[in-house]
C-alpha positions in Angstrom: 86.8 109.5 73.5 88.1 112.7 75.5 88.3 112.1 79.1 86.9 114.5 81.4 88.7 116.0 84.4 86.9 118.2 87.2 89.2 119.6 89.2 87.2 120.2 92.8 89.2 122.9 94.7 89.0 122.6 98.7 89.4 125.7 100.2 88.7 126.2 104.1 87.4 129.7 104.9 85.7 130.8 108.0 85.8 131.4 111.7 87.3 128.3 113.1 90.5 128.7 111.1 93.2 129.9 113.2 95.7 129.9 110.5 96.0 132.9 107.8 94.7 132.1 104.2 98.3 133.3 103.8 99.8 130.9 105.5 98.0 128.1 104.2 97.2 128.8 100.1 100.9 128.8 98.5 102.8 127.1 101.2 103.3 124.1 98.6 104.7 125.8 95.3 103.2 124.8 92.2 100.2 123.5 94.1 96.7 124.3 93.6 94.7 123.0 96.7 95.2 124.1 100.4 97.7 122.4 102.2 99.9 120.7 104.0 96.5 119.7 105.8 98.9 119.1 108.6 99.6 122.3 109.5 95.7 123.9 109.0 94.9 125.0 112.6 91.3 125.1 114.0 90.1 127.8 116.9 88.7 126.3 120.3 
């Protein structure tokens, strides 16, 4: 038995991100999802 993994990547993209994609993909090294979701700003 091989156990299967899917790996479901969230990325945010659009216009109600304030934030940069810069500033939110890669701010955790060695991560692979966006975050810290704490610091993911939306527009008004």
């Amino acid at each position: 038995m091989v156990p299967i993994l899917r790996q479901a990547l969230i990325h945010g993209l659009g216009p109600r991100l304030a934030n940069s994609v810069e500033e939110i993909e890669g701010a955790i090294p060695q991560y692979v999802y966006i975050g810290p979701y704490e610091d993911i700003r939306l527009t008004d």
